[in-house]
C-alpha positions in Angstrom: 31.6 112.4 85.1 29.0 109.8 84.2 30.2 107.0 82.0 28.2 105.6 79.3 28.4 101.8 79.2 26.7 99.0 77.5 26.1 96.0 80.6 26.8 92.5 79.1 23.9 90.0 79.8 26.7 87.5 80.2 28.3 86.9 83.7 31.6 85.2 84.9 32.2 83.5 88.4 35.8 84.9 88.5 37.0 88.4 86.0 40.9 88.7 86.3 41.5 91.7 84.9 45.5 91.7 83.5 46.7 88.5 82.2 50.2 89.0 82.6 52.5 86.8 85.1 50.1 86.7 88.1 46.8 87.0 86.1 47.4 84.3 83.8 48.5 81.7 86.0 44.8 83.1 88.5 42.6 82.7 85.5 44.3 78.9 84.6 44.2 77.9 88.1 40.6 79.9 88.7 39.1 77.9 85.6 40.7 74.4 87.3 39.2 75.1 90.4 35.7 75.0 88.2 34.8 78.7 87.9 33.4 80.3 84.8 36.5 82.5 84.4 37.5 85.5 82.2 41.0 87.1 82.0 41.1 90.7 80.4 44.3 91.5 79.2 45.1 94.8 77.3 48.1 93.1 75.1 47.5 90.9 72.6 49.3 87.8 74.2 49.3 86.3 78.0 52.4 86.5 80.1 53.0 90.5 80.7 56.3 91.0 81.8 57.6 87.6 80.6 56.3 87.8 77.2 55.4 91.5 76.5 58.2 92.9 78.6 60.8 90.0 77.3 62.1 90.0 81.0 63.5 86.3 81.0 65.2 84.8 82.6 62.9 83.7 86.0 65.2 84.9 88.9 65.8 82.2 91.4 64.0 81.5 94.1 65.6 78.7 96.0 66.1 77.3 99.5 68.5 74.7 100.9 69.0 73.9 96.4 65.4 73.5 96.3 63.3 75.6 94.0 60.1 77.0 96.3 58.3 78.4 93.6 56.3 74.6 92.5 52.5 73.9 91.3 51.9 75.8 88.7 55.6 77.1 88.0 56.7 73.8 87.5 54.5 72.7 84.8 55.0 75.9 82.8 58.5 75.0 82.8 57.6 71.2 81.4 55.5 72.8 78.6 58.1 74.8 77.3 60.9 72.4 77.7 58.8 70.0 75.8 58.2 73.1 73.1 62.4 73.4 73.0 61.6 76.8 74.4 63.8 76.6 77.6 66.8 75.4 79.2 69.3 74.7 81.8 72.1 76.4 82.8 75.2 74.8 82.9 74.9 75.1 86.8 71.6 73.9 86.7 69.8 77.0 86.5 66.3 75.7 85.4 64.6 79.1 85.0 66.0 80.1 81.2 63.2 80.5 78.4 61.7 81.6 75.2 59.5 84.8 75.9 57.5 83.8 72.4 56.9 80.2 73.6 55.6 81.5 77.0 53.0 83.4 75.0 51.7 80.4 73.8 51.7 77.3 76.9 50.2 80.4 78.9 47.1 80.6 76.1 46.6 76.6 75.7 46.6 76.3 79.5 43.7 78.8 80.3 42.1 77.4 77.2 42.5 73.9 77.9 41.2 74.6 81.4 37.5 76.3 80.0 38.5 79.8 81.1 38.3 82.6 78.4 40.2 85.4 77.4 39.3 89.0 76.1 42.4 90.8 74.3 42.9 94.4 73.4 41.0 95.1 75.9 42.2 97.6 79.3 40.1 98.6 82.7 38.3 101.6 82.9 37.1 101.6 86.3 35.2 99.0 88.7 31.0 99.6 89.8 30.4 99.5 93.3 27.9 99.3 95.8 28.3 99.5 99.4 27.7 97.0 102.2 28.6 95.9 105.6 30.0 92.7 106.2 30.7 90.8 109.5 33.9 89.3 108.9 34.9 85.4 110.0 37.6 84.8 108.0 42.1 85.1 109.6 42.2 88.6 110.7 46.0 90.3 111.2 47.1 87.9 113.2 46.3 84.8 111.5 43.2 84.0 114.2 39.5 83.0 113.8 37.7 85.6 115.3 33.4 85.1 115.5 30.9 87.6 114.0 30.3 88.6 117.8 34.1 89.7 118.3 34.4 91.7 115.1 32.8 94.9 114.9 31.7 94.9 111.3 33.0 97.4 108.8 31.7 99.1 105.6 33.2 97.1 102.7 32.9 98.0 98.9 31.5 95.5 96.5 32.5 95.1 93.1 29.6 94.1 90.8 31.3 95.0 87.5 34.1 96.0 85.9 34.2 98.7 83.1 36.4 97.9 80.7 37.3 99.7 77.0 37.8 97.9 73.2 36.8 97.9 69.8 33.5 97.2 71.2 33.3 100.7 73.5 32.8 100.9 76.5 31.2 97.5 78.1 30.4 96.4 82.0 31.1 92.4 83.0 29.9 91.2 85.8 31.3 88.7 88.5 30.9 87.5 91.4 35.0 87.8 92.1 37.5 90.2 90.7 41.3 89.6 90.8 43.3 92.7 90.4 46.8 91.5 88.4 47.1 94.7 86.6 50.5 95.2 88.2 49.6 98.6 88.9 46.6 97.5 92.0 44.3 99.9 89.3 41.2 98.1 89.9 41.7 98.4 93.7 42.7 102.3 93.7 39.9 102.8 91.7 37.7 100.9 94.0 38.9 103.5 97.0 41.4 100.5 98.6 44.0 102.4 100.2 47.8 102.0 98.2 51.6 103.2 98.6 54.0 104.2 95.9 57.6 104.2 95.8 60.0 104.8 98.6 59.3 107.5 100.9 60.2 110.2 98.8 58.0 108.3 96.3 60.3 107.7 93.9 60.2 104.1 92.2 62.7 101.5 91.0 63.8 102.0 87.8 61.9 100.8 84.6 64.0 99.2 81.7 63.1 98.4 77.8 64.2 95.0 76.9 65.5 93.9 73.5 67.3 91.4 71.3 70.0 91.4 69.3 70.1 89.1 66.1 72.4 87.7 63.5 75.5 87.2 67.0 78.8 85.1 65.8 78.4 83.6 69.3 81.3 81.3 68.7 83.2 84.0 68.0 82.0 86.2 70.8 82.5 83.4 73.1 86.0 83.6 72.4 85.8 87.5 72.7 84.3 87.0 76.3 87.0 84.5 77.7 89.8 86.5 76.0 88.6 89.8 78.2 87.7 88.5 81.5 84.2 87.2 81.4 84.2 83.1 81.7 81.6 81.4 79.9 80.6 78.3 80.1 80.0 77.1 76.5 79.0 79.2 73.1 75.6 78.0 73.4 74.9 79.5 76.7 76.2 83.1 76.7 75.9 85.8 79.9 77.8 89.0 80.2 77.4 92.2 81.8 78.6 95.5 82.9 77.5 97.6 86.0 79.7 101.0 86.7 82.4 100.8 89.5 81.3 96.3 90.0 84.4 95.8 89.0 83.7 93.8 85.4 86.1 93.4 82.8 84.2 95.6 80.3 84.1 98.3 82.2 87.0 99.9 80.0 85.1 99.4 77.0 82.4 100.9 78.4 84.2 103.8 79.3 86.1 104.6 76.1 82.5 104.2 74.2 81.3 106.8 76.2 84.4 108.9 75.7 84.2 108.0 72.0 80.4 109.2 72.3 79.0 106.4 71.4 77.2 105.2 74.6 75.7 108.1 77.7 77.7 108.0 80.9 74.0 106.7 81.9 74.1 103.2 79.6 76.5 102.1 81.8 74.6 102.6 85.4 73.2 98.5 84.2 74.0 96.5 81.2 73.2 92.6 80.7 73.1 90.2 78.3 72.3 86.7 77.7 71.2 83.7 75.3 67.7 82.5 74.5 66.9 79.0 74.0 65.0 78.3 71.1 66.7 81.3 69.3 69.8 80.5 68.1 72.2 83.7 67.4 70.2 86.0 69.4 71.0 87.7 72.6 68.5 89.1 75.2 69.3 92.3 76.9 68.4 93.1 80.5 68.8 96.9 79.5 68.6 100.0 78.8 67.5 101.4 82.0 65.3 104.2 81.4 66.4 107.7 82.4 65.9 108.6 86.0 63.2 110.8 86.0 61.3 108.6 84.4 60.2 106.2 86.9 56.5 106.1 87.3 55.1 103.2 85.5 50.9 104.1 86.4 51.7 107.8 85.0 50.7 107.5 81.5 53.5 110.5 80.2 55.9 109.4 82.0 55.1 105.7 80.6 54.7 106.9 77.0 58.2 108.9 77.4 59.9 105.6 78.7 58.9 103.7 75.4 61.1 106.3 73.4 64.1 107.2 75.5 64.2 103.2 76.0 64.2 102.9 71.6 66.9 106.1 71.7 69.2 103.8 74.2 68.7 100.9 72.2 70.3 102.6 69.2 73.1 103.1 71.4 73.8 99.9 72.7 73.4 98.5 69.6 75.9 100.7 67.8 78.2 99.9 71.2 78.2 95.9 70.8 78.9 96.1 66.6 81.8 98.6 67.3 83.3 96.7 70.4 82.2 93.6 71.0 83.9 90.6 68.4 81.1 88.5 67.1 78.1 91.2 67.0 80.0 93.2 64.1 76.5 92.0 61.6 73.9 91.8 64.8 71.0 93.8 64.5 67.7 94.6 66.6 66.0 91.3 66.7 63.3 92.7 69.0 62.2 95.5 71.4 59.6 94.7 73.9 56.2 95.9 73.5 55.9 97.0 77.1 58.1 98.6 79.3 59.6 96.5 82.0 58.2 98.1 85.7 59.4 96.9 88.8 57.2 98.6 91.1 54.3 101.2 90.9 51.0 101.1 93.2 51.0 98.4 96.4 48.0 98.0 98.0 47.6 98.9 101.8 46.2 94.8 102.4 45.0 92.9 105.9 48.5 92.5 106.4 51.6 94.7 105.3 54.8 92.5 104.7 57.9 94.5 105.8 62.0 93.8 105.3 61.7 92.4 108.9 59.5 89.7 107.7 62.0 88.9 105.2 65.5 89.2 107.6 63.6 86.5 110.6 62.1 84.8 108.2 58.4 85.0 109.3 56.4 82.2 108.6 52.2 82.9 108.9 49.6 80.7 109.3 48.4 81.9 106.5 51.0 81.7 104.3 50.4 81.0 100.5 53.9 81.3 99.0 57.4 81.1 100.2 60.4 83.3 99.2 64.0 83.8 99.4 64.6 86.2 96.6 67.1 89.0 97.9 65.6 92.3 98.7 66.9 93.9 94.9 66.2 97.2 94.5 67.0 99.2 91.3 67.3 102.2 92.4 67.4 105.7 89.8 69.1 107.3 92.8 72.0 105.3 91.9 72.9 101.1 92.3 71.3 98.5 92.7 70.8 97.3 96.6 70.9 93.9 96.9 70.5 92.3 100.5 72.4 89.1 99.9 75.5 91.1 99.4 75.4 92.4 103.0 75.7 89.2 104.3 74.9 89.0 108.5 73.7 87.1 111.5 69.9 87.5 110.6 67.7 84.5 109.6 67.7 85.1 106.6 71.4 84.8 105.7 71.2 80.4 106.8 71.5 78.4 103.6 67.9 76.7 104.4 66.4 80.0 105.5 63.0 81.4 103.6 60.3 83.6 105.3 56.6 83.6 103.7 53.7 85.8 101.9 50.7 85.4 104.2 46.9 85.4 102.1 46.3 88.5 103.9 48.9 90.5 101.7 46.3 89.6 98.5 43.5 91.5 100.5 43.0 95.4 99.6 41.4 96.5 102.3 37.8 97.9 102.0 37.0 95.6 99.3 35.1 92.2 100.0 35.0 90.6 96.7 38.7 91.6 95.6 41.9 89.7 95.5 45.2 91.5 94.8 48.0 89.4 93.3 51.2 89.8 92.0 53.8 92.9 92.3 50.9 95.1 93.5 50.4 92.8 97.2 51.0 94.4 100.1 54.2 95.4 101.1 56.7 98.0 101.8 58.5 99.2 99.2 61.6 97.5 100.1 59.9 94.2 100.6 58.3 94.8 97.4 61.4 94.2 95.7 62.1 90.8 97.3 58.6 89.2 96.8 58.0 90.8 93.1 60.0 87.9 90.7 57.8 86.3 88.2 57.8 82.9 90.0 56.3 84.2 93.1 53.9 85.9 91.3 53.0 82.7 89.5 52.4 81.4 93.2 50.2 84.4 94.2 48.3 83.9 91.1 47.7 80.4 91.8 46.5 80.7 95.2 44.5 83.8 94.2 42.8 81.9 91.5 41.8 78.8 93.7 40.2 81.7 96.6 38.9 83.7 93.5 37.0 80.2 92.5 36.0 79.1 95.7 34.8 82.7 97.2 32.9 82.4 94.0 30.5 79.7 95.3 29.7 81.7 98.3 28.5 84.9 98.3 32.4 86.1 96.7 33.8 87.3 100.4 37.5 86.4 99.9 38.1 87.1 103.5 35.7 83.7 103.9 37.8 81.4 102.4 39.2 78.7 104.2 42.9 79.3 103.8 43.9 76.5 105.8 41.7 74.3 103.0 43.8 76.3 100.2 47.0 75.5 101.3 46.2 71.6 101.2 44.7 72.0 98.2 47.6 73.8 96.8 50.2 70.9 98.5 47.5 68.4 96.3 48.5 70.6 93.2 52.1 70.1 93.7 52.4 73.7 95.2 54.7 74.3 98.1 52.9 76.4 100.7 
C-alpha cells in the first residue's frame, strides 16, 4: 500500500513521538539540552499513564530510604507541591499526586523549555532509507570497540515520521526520533526486532482507573478502622481487597458477589485511595479488565477493554454505596480516558535486561537509571507475583541493594537514529515488570532526551553518544546515574 502524505517543509532536531510518562519528560529534557524538539502525543494532555490513565500514585523506588529516581522526577514533584497538587504520606511517602495538575507542570515545562507539542495527533508509520554504519559507540559489553574491530552492519534510518490529524496525513522530519509510545510502534514499524508477553505471549493485565466523588471520608474513616483496615488520618485514605491476601474486606467482598452485586472476577484486585488536591474523592487502582483481554497494541481487544472496564465500574460503584459507610451519596467522579497497560511490545535492544540483572544487582558501565522496584507482575493467569515477597539470599533482598538500566536497553537494534524509552526498553518480560514504574520511566526519558539532543548535532547515530559524558551531565542535572 502506498501512502499519500503531504511532507512538512519544517524540520525538528529531535520528534518524540508519545508524550506520555517517558516522552514528556525526553522532549522537556531534549528541548533543555538545546534541540529544536517536537513531542507528538495522540491525547489531548501530556503525562499518558499518569494523567490519561489516572494511574497515581508513583510506586516507590527507593534504596537504603533514598529515593533513586532524582533530576527530572524531583522537580515535577516541587511543581506540583507548589500547585497543592501532591502530598506526603504519613510515612513519608513523597510520590502521591493530582493526575489533573500533572497534566499541566508537564505542558509549562516543555513549553517553558522552547520544545513544542502537536495534540490529537497518533503515528502512522516511520520513512526509511537504508545505510551502513561503522559503529564506535559501548557495544554489549559496555567496551569501546574501533571502526576496524566492528564489522559494520546494515542500519535503518529514520528520516520522517508519518503521522495522522485533522490536518491528514503529514511527514516531519528529524534528525532523531524517540519512540515513547509505550507500545515500541515506531520501532516495530521500523523492522527493529520486539517481544510480547510471557512465553505463551500472554500480557499483564490492563486495568480502567476511576474516581469516586461526593466520599464522607470522615465517616469512612471510621468505617475502615471499625473493620480491620488502619488508617492513618481521614485526609489520607488507602484500602484494598485482593482474593485469598487475607484483608479484612474480603467478606464483604464475598457476600456482594453472592448478593450479585460484584463478579467473582472484581475481587481478583481492588484498591483505593485519596487524591490531594481533591477533597472527597477517592482514586481506584481497579477494575482489572477481563482476562482475555490483555493485549494493549491490538486495537479490538483495546477498544473492548474501554467497555468491560465502564461495565466493572458500575459494579464497584454500586459495591462501595451499598457496603462501604461514607460512600452511601459517592458517585463516578472520573473514568480515565485511556486504559491503564502494563506491558505490550519490548524491543529486542543492544542489550536485553533479564530477572538476573535484577536479583545480583548488575551495575553497567553504561548505566542511565537505577532501580529497586520489585519484579510485580499482574498476571490474568491469576495473582499478582511480587519478588519482594519471596524474600532470599540474592543481592537484591540487602536493604542498600539496587541493580541498573544500561543506555543499551534504549537501543532497538537495526535502527541508527532511534531511541527507545520507557516501558517498551529492552527486557524480558519479567524484568519488564520491575523497570516499568512511572519514575524510571521519567529517568529513561531524561537520559533519552539529553542523547536524542546531542546525537542530534552529529549526524543522529545514538550509538555515538558519549554515554560516559551523559551520565555527568545527568549527575549536573541532579540525576542519580
Amino acid at each position: 500500500m502506498t501512502l499519500t502524505y503531504h511532507t512538512l517543509e519544517r524540520t525538528w532536531d529531535v520528534i518524540v513521538a508519545g508524550g506520555g510518562t517517558a516522552g514528556a519528560v525526553a522532549g522537556i529534557a531534549a528541548a533543555r539540552a538545546g534541540a529544536r524538539v517536537l513531542v507528538v502525543e495522540a491525547q489531548g494532555s501530556l503525562g499518558g499513564t499518569g494523567t490519561n490513565a489516572w494511574v497515581t500514585p508513583l510506586m516507590r523506588n527507593v534504596s537504603g530510604g533514598e529515593n533513586l529516581n532524582r533530576g527530572l522526577t524531583e522537580e515535577i514533584k516541587r511543581r506540583l507541591r507548589e500547585r497543592g497538587d501532591s502530598a506526603y504520606a504519613p510515612n513519608g511517602n513523597d510520590n502521591w499526586f493530582n493526575p489533573e495538575g500533572l497534566k499541566f507542570v508537564l505542558e509549562q515545562m516543555l513549553l517553558e523549555a522552547g520544545g513544542e507539542v502537536l495534540y490529537h495527533t497518533g503515528v502512522v508509520a516511520p520513512l526509511l532509507r537504508q545505510k551502513v554504519e561503522g559503529s564506535k559507540g559501548l557495544r554489549a559489553e559496555g567496551k569501546e570497540q574501533s571502526a576496524e574491530s566492528h564489522n559494520p552492519q546494515p542500519m535503518a534510518h529514520i528520516h520522517s515520521l508519518v503521522i495522522h490529524n485533522k490536518g491528514g496525513l503529514q511527514a516531519l522530519r528529524a534528525k532523531v526520533f524517540i519512540d515513547a509510545t509505550g507500545d515500541a510502534d515506531v520501532a516495530a514499524r521500523a523492522g527493529a526486532p520486539f517481544h510480547a508477553g510471557d512465553e505463551d505471549g500472554v500480557h499483564q493485565a490492563m486495568s480502567l482507573r476511576f474516581t469516586l466523588a461526593g466520599v464522607d471520608t470522615a465517616r469512612l474513616y471510621e468505617f475502615l478502622q471499625a473493620n480491620g483496615q488502619w488508617q492513618d488520618s481521614p485526609d489520607f485514605l488507602h484500602f484494598w481487597m485482593v482474593w485469598g491476601r487475607k484483608s479484612s474486606l474480603e467478606p464483604m467482598f464475598r457476600q456482594a458477589v453472592d448478593d450479585g452485586v460484584l463478579q467473582e472476577r472484581d475481587g481478583d484486585y481492588f484498591q483505593a485511595f485519596s487524591v490531594p488536591g481533591r477533597a472527597g474523592e477517592l482514586s481506584f487502582n481497579c477494575p482489572r479488565i477481563r482476562a482475555d483481554l490483555n493485549d494493549g497494541a491490538d486495537p479490538w481487544q483495546l477498544s473492548a477493554a474501554q467497555t468491560d472496564g465502564r461495565e466493572a465500574i458500575e459494579r464497584l460503584t454500586r459495591f462501595c454505596r451499598d457496603y462501604l459507610t461514607g460512600c452511601e451519596h459517592a458517585y463516578i467522579g472520573l473514568v480515565a480516558p485511556m486504559v491503564g497497560i502494563r506491558e505490550t511490545r519490548r524491543i529486542v535492544g543492544d542489550y536485553t535486561l533479564s530477572v538476573e540483572d535484577i536479583l545480583t544487582c548488575k551495575k553497567f558501565p553504561d548505566s542511565i537509571c537505577k532501580n529497586h522496584y520489585p519484579v510485580d507482575i499482574h498476571s490474568v493467569k491469576g495473582g499478582a507475583k511480587l519478588l519482594h515477597e519471596t524474600g532470599g539470599q540474592a543481592p537484591y533482598f540487602a536493604p542498600d541493594a539496587y541493580h541498573e538500566i544500561p543506555y543499551r536497553c534504549l537501543l532497538p537494534q537495526g535502527v541508527a537514529n532511534l531511541l527507545v524509552a520507557g516501558r517498551a526498553a529492552s527486557s524480558t518480560f519479567e524484568a519488564q515488570s520491575s523497570i516499568r514504574v512511572q519514575q524510571n520511566c521519567h529517568t529513561m526519558g531524561e537520559a533519552a532526551g539529553i542523547a536524542a539532543a546531542w546525537a542530534a548535532k552529529a549526524e543522529g547515530d545514538v550509538r555515538q553518544v558519549d554515554v560516559a559524558a551523559l551520565q555527568t551531565e545527568m549527575r549536573r542535572l541532579g540525576g542519580n546515574v
